[in-house]
N, C-alpha and C positions, 0 to 999 in steps of 0.2 A: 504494500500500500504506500509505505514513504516514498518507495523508486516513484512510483506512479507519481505523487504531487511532485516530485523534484522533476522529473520529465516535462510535468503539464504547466510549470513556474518556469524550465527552461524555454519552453515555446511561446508564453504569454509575457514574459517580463525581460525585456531587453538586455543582453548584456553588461549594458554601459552604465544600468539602472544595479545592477549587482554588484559590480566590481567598479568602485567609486575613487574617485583620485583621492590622493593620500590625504589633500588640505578639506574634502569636503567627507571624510570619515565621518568627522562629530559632527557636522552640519544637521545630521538628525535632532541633535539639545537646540532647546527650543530657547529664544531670551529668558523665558522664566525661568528655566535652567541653570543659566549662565549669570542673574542675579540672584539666586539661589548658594550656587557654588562662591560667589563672589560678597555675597553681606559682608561679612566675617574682614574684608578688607577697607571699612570704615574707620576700622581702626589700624591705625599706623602701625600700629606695634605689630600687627597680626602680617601687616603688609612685608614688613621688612623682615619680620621672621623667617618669611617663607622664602628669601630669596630674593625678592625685590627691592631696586637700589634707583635712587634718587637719579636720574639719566636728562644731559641736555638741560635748558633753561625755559621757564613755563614757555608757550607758545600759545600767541594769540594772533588776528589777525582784524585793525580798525578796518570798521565798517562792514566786518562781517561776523565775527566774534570771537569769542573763547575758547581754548581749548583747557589750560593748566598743563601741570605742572608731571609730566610722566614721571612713572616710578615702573621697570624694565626688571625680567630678569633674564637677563641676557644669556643663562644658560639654555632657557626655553628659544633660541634665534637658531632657526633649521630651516627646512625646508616643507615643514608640518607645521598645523594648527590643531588646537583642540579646544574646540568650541567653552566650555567649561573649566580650561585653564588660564586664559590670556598671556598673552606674550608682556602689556603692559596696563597699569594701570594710570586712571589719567582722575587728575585732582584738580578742583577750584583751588585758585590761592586767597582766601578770605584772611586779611589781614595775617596774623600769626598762626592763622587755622588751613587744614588743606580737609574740604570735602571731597571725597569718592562721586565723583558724578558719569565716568563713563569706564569702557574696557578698549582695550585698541590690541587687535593680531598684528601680527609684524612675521615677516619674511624678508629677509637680505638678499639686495638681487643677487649675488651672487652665490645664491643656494638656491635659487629657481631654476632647472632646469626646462621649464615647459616652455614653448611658443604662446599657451594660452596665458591669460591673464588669471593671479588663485581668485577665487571664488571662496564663498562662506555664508548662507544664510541666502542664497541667490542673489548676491552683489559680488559686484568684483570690487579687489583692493586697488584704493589710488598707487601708482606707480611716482614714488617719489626721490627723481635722482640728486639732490643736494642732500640729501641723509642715506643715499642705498641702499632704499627698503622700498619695501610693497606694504601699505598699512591699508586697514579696515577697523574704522571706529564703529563704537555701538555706543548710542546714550542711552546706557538702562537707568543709570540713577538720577539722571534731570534730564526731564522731556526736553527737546529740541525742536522749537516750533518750524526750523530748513528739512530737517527728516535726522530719523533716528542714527543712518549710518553715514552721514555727513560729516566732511573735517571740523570742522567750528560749529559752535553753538551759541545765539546771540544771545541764550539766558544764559551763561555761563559768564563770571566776570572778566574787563581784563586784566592781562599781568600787572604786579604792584608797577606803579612808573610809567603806563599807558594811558 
């Protein structure tokens, strides 16, 4: 009986629908997923414990908005994503205070092997050659009235000196 459903799944479900490229593995966790997996990093402490280090200077962009203050952990920088780990996390800089407001994948081009552009959630990563990475932001923890997987976010403040 199993042969039979694995026969009758090989002829009705696509190959390409089975055997998924590497970066869209976890693309099955869903955002609630991945602020699920991710509360826990509200707090800094929790943040830095795990591996995550302070990387680059916040980044914002006038007239279009905020992004903060990433915190990286650069051992997660491959040529994989996983949906429910992020490669970074991205913080408002509120005075003295850093809020958790978004998650950001990261791929370094030169661990991309593909022609295609990665993929995650049915978006593709901006291609960003002054940093040489392939990045995909998600704003789970402050709505983004541009879209959720956009670089800046106008409700997100800017960097102190902006």
């Amino acid at each position: 009986m199993l042969k039979l459903i694995i026969r009758a799944l090989a002829v009705l479900v696509p190959a390409a629908l089975l055997i998924a490229p590497v970066t869209q593995a976890s693309s099955q966790a869903s955002l609630a997923d991945v602020r699920q997996a991710t509360a826990k990093f509200h707090d800094l402490h929790q943040t830095t414990s795990a591996g995550y280090i302070r990387l680059l200077p916040c980044f914002d962009l006038p007239g279009v908005g905020g992004m903060g203050q990433h915190y990286v952990n650069t051992g997660m920088l491959d040529a994989t994503v996983n949906a429910t780990q992020p490669e970074a996390l991205v913080y408002e800089v509120d005075g003295n205070m850093l809020k958790l407001v978004a998650v950001e994948y990261i791929i370094p081009l030169d661990k991309w092997q593909s022609t295609a552009k990665p993929r995650l959630f049915g978006k593709e990563f901006t291609r960003i050659d002054s940093l040489g990475l392939w990045a995909l932001h998600a704003w789970i923890w402050r709505p983004n009235p541009s879209g959720i997987f956009e670089n800046y976010n106008p409700s997100v403040r800017m960097c102190p000196g902006h």
